[in-house]
Every structure is written in structure tokens, then in C-alpha cells.
Steps between C-alpha positions, in 0.01 A plus 500: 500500500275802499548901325434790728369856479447747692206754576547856266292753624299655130641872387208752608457622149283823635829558792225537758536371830271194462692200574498283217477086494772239467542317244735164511834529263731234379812523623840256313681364709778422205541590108485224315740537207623295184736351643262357809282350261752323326607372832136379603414377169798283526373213744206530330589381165795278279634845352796667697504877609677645236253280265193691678673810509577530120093374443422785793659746295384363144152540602601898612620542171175379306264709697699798439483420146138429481463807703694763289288315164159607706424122586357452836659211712294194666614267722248283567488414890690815550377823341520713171764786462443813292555811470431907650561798318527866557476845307391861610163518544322650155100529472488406128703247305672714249668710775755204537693264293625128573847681531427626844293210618755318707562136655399584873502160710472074459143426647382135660159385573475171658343200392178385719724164559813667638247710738299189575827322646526787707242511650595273782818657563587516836563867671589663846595816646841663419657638837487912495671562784837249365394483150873284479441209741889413418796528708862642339615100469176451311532775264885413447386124378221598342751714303769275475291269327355725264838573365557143424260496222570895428816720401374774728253622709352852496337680843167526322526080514652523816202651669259272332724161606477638838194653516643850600526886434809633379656650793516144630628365168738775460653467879491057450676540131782711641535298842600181203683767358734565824523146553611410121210310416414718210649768305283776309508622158361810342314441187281755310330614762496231753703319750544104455626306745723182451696206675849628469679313189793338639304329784681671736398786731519841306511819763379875375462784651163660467430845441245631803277691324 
């Protein structure tokens, strides 16, 4: 199994007419979530996937401790995680106090053995012109399945699962939606999308918008 990218064409920084050179860029074909790694780590090991998951999320819980007590994190084989902060910009130190320094971002620098198995990762060319490469069936299993391991599924997933933009996600999410395969829920400021409760086939009708 190989990852794929695509060629990115760099910003011109001066906006001249100079065409500037590609550069190759990663492109996911999934998210891999908490939930998936509990799942994978399964077959892998004696412990069961709720065992990994509470160990998954006990091992969140101490670097977010160490973190907020200004530790720095290292996983050897993986990485270290610390910290980024910000402030408004001041030219001498008494012109700001630690009151307005704030907690910006979590930062990760590899470790040179993570990188070094890596290196021999396998890569090819991410179609442009069908950046998909799956049919409506596809996308339905591939989505049918997620929602066997998760209580919803959100169009920002969606798109990554199928490897699609969101006029194709939106227009395959409300096709299920027709068809009773999922029903939709507002929450905060998002729609998630679920396998109707009863098991049966749930009809709405959908607002055109």
C-alpha cells in the first residue's frame, strides 16, 4: 500500500508573473482517529479495544498535564511534544507581563527513528482530474462501515473517507438522506450524520437551500 500527493504549484510571494515551481504535497487519504487505533491495535496485542482505548486516552491526559506544568514530552521512537506561545509584539521586556503571554499551539518534532522508517515509504501520484477515484456504492460502504465503529459521521470526514470536495459530499450525504440511510442532526454548529435509530428507514424532507 502506498500514500499519494499531488504537485502544488509555490505562492509567487513578489505576485509577478514568473511561474513558480512545484513542489510535491501529502495528500490523506483517511483520518485516523481514536477509535481506529484502538481497532488496529487490537489484532496486534492480548488487550481488547476498549483496554487500548482507555490507555490511548490515559496517555492524552499525562501529556496535557506535563504540558500545562512546562514539562516537555518524549516519546522515544516517536517524537517530543511541547509547547508555542504568543503575546503582542513589545521591543523590551518590561513592556509585557506573563499575564498576556498566552498558550498559542502543541508543537511535535520527530524523532530521527520515526523519520528513518519513513524513509522507504512508498508514494504515487494522486489523480487531479478525479481526485475521488470512488463510485456512489463505494462511498456508501465506505460510510456504512465507518458508522459501525462511530455514532456519527460529519461531512468534513465524509470528504476525507471519500476523498472528495464538499459539493460531492454534500449532494452523496443527502442522496442517503432521501433513501433513509441516514438522518442529520444539527449540533453547535455542524451537521452529523447517523444510521437512523430504530433500524428502520427514517424519511425527511430537506430544506433546498
Amino acid at each position: 500500500m502506498s500514500a499519494e500527493y499531488k504537485l502544488v504549484r509555490r505562492p509567487d510571494p513578489h505576485k509577478t508573473d514568473v511561474k513558480q515551481p512545484l513542489y510535491p504535497c501529502f495528500v490523506p487519504s483517511r483520518i485516523v482517529r481514536l477509535d481506529d487505533l484502538a481497532r488496529m491495535a487490537r489484532g496486534r496485542s492480548s488487550f481488547s479495544s476498549a483496554d487500548i482505548k482507555g490507555m490511548l486516552q490515559l496517555l492524552q491526559d499525562l501529556i496535557v498535564d506535563a504540558l500545562e506544568y512546562g514539562q516537555c514530552i518524549e516519546l522515544e521512537g516517536i517524537g517530543t511534544f511541547g509547547i508555542s506561545l504568543k503575546s503582542r509584539p513589545v521591543m523590551e521586556e518590561k513592556e509585557i507581563r506573563a499575564e498576556s503571554i498566552r498558550f498559542q499551539d502543541v508543537t511535535f518534532r520527530s524523532s530521527k527513528e520515526l523519520c528513518h522508517r519513513l524513509c522507504a515509504m512508498q508514494l504515487e501520484r494522486s489523480p487531479e482530474k478525479a481526485p475521488v477515484g470512488f463510485t456512489q456504492e463505494v462511498c456508501e460502504q465506505r460510510t456504512m462501515e465507518y458508522l459501525k465503529t462511530h455514532p456519527y459521521i460529519t461531512g468534513k470526514v465524509y470528504r476525507g473517507l471519500c476523498r472528495c470536495g464538499k459539493t460531492k459530499a454534500a449532494a452523496d450525504l443527502k442522496k442517503m438522506m432521501l433513501e433513509g440511510k441516514l438522518v442529520r442532526t444539527f449540533v453547535g454548529n455542524a451537521y452529523l450524520f447517523r444510521v437512523p435509530m430504530d433500524g428502520w428507514k427514517e424519511k425527511r424532507k430537506i430544506k433546498e437551500k
